[in-house]
N, C-alpha and C positions, 0 to 999 in steps of 0.2 A: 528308659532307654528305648525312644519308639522310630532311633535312625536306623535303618534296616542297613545302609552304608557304613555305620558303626559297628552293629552288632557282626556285620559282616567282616570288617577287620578286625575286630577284638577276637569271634573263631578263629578268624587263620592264625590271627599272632596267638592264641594261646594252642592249637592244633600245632602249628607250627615250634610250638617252647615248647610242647609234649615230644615229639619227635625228635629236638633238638638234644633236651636235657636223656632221652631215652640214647639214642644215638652216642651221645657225649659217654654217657654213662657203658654202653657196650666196648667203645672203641677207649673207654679206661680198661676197662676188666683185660679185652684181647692185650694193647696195650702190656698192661701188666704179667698178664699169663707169656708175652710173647719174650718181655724181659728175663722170667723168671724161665723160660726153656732156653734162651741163649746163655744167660749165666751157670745155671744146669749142665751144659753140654761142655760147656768152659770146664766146669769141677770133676765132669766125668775124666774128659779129656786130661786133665792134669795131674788127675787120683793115675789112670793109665799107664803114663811115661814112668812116674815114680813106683808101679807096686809090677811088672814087672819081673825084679828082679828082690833078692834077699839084699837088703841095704841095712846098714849099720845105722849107729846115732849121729855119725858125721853129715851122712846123708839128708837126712832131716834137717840136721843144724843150718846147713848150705841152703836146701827148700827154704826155709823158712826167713833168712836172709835174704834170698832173692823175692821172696812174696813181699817181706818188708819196703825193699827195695822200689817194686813196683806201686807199692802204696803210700810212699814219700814221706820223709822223717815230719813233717810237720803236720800231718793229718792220721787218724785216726785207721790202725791197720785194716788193709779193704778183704785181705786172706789173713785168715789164722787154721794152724793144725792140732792135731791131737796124735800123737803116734802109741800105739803098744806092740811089742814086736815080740819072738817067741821066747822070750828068755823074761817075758814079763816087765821089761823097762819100756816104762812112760817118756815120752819127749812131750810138750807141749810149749806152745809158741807165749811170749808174753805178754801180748794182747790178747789170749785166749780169755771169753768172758767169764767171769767168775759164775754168772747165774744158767752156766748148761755144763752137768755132769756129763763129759763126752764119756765114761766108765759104763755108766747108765741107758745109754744110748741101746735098742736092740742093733745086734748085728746082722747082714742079710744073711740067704745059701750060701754055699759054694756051689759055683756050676764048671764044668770044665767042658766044652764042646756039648754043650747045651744038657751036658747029665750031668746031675747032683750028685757032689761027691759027700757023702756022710760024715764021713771022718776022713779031715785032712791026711797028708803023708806027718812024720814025725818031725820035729824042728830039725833043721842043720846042727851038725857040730861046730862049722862055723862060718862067720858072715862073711859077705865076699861074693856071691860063687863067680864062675867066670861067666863072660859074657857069650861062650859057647856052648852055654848050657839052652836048653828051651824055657820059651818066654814059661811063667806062672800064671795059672789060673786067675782070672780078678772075680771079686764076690761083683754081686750083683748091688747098683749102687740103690741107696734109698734116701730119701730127701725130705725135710723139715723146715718148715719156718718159725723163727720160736724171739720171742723178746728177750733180752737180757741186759741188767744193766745200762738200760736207758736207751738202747739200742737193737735194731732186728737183724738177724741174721739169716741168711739162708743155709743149712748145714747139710750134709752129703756124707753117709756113713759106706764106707767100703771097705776094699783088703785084698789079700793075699793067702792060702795057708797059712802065712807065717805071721801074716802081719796086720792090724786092722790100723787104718785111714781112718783120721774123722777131717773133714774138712768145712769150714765153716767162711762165708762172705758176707761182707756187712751190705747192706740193702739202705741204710741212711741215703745215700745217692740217689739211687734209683728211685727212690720214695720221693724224695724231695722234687728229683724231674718229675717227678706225677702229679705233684702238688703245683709246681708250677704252670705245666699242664692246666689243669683244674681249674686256677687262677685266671688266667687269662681266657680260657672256654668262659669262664662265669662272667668275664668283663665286656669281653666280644659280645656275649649274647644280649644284655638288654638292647644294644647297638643292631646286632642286626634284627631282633623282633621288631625294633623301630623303623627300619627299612622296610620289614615284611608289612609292617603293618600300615605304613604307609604307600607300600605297591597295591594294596590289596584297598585300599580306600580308595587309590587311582582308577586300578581294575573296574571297582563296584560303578565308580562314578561312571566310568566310559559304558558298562552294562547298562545303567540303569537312563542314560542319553533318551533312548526309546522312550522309555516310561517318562520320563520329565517333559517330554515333546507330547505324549500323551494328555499328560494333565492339564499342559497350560491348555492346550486344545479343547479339551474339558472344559477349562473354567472359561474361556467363550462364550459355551455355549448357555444360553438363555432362552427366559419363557419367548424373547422375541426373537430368538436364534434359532429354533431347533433345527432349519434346513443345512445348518451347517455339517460337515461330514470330516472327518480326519481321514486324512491319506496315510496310506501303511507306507513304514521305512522304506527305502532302496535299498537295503543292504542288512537287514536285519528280518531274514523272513522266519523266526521264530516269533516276530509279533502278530504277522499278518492273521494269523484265527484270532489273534483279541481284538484287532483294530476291525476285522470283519463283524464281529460278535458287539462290537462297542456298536459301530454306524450300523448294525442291522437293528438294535434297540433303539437307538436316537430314531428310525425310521418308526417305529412301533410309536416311539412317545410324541413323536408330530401328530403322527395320524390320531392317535387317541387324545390329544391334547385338544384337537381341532374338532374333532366331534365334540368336545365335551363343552369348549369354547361356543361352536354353535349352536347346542342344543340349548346351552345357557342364555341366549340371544334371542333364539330363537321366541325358547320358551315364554324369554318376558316379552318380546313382542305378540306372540298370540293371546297371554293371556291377557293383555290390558283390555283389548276388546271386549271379550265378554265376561270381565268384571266389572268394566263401566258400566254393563249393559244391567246387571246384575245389581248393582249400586243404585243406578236411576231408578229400577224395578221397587226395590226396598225403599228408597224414598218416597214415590210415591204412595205406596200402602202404605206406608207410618200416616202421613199423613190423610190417608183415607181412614186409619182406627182412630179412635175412639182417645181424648186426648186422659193418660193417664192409664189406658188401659193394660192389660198381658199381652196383648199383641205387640202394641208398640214399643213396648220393652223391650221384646223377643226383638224385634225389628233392629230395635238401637243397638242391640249388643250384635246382632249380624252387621250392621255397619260398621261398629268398630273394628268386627273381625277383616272385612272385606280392605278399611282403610289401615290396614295391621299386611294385607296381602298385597296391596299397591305398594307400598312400602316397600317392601321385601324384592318386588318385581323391581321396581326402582334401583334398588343397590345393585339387586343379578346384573342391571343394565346394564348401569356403570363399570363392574366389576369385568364385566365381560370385554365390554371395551377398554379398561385399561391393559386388563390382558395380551388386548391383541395391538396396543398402541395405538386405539384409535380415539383413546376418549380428547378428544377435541377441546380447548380450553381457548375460552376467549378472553386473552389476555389486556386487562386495564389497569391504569393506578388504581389504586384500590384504598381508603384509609383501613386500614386493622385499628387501629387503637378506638376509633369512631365503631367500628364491627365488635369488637370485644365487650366497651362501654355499653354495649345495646345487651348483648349475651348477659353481663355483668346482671342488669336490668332483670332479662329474663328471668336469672336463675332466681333470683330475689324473691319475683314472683311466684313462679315453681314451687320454692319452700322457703315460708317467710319464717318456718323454726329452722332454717339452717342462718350461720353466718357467714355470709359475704363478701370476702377484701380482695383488694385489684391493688395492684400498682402497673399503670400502662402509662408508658412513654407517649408524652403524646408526640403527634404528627409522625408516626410509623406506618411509612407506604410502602404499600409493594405490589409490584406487577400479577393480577391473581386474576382469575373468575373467580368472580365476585359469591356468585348463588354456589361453587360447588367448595371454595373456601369457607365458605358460611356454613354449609352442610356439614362438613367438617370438624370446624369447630364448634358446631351446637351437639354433635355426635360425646366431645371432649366437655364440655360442660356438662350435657344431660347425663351422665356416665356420672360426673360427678355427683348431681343430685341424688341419681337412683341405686349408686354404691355407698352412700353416705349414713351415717346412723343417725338416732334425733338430738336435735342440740348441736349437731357437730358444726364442720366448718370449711368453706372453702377456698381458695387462693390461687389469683388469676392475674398471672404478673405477665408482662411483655416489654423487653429490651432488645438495646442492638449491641449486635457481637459481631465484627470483622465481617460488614456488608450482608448480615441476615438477621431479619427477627426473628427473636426465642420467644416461644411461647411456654408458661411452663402453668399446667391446670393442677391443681391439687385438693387434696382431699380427705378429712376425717374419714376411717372407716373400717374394715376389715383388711388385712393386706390379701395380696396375690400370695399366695403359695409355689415355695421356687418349684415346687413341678409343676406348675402352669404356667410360669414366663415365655417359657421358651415355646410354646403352644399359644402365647398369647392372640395374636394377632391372624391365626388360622381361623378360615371363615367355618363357622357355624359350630364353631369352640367355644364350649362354657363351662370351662372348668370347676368351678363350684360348684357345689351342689346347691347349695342357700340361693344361689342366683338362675331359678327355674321362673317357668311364665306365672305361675303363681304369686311369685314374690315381686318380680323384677321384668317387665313388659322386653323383650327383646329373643333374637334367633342368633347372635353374633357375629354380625356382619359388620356393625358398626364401626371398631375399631379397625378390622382391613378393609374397606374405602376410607375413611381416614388417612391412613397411610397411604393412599393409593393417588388420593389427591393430591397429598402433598410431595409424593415424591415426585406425581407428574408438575407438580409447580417447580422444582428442581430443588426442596426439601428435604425433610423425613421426619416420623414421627418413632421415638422409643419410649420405654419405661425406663423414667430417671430415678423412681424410689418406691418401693413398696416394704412397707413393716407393720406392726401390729399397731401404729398409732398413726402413718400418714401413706400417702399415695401419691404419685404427681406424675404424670407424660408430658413429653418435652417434644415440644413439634418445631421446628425450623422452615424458612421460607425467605428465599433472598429479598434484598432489600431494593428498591427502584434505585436504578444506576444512576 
């Protein structure tokens, strides 16, 4: 997951389901609690009107007719009672659930003008009283939620002096509107996390505009570009310190880019001079000592070195000026297959215990300088003799592919190790160890001019194989129109 535009809406939508399902879950509980305070206030309320006064068993019977009444003969009764009154007679409703002893129930105080009365007055002699008598105390109500019978209740225990109330409502409803509820919360939601999450990918997109103008802007810039500069937003000046910070570095990497370009230039121009001069010097003494002698030996192997630093100065040369696009190519038909067939020769000669196979196309032209084409591809052959083991084998094939020749060099030998591919082509990179001046005559240059050639012929050269039994670089170069 390395879309930051991703990771960004997958937080909100799942920050956003945290809050949701949190939220949901609050506004069930209130929800619920605010059902069960209005049903509550309901029971109180109705426990009230009926306690009152000293009511007989008719009383009751009619209550609980009328509670039936409001709960409709074809549904499950929504009120049921429980009555005991002072004479010790039971009423109870007949939907009352089997599984709550209303007997069992505790009962509250009695409070009468907020003082608790101990012990009630004595029961009536008899029921009735009149209705200009003063109201009766009510106990204080207290409340239960309990299962029974496959069904929940909510029950309200109260009274009178005389008489205790048990009242009981069934909650199946109310549950069920909860669940409902619930239902649809859960259906709604993956729907609008989809929306959130898709505003929020919008969002990221339109934030991150900046940055996308940033990069292509970036990817412009080049070794033959660095004068280029990004202009900050109109309207986005929280980027303005990066895009200041960006082109105050692109300003640093010209300038050091350009020194280091010239000193490379430079360099190989001064020092041709007095290595030439150096060179003639040595030649002549060689041939002033003594033929066979330790002089002239010392002498021979300082030549070698001095033509090992001409060399070298050589490639900086080039190197330098493909840098700065100045390496200059004088473009002619050119035969490659006739260039190759010569190489082929070469290598032959080089190491007459390696083996040799070519398949070249013949009459393959293409628009090239000739001498820095050549350079090139003697850079890819010799690479091949001197990475080679004894006995092994080479192959030097050349086709055409949709208006370009392929060249492809290959090679018995040690492979490239994948932590040095990607390093390959960095000048004065020798990743092996086994491939020191000891072993293997070279500083690493070879392979980037190489490349440098051929991309300036409107080419390229990569690594098409390396393993522990073969080798091959693949160079391309358009074909004469």
């Amino acid at each position: 997951m390395n879309s930051f535009r991703l990771r960004l809406a997958l937080l909100v939508g799942a920050t956003t389901a945290a809050l949701l399902l949190g939220a949901g879950y609050v506004a069930w509980k209130l929800t619920n609690q605010f059902n069960l305070d209005r049903l509550d206030r309901e029971l109180v309320n109705l426990a009230r009107g009926n306690l009152e006064r000293v009511s007989d068993a008719s009383h009751w019977t009619r209550l609980d007719g009328a509670l039936a009444f409001v709960s409709g003969r074809d549904r499950s009764p929504a009120y049921v009672l429980w009555v005991k009154n002072y004479a010790r007679e039971e009423y109870r409703s007949k939907g009352w659930p089997a599984g709550i002893a209303p007997d069992k129930l505790p009962v509250p105080e009695l409070y009468a003008g907020g003082v608790r009365i101990p012990n009630p007055p004595p029961a009536p002699r008899n029921t009735g009283l009149s209705a200009t008598n003063p109201g009766l105390p009510i106990r204080e109500t207290r409340f239960d939620t309990r299962g029974a019978d496959g069904h929940t209740w909510r029950v309200a225990v109260t009274g009178n002096p005389y008489t205790t109330l048990v009242l009981a409502a069934n909650l199946d409803e109310l549950n069920l509107d909860l669940q409902r509820l619930s239902r649809r919360f859960l259906l709604l939601l993956p729907v609008v996390l989809l929306v959130v999450g898709l505003g929020a990918w919008w969002f990221a997109s339109r934030a991150l505009r900046p940055v996308a103008a940033l990069t292509r802007a970036a990817e412009g810039i080049t070794a033959h570009g660095l004068s280029q500069r990004i202009a900050a937003p109109a309207r986005d000046h929280e980027f303005d310190r990066l895009v200041t910070v960006f082109n105050a570095m692109l300003d640093r990497l010209e300038q050091s880019f350009h020194q280091a370009r010239r000193f490379s230039a430079d360099a190989s121009h001064e020092l041709k001079t007095p290595l030439a001069l150096l060179q003639l010097e040595l030649e002549q003494a060689m041939q002033r000592a003594g033929s066979g002698s330790a002089e002239q030996q010392t002498y021979s192997s300082l030549l070698d070195e001095i033509h090992r630093l001409k060399a070298i100065l050589e490639k900086l040369l080039l190197l330098s000026l493909a840098d700065s696009g100045r390496l200059a190519l004088e473009r002619t038909p050119t035969d490659l297959s006739g260039m190759l067939a010569n190489l082929v020769e070469d290598s032959m000669a080089l190491a007459p215990q390696v083996q040799v196979e070519s398949d070249i196309a013949a009459g393959v032209m293409v628009p090239a300088d000739a001498v820095l084409l050549e350079q090139a591809l003697q850079n890819l052959t010799g690479n091949a003799v001197k990475y080679n083991r004894a006995e092994g084998r080479i192959r030097i094939t050349v086709t055409r592919d949709e208006g370009r020749a392929r060249i492809v060099v290959g090679n018995t030998g040690p492979g490239i190790p994948a932590v040095d591919r990607a390093r390959l082509f960095e000048r004065f990179y020798r990743g092996d160890p086994a491939r020191t001046r000891d072993r293997v005559a070279g500083v690493g240059l070879g392979l980037s001019l190489s490349r440098e050639i051929f991309r300036a012929h409107g080419g390229d050269l990569v690594l098409g194989r390396s393993d522990a039994e073969w080798t091959e670089f693949v160079a391309t170069v358009p074909l004469v129109g």
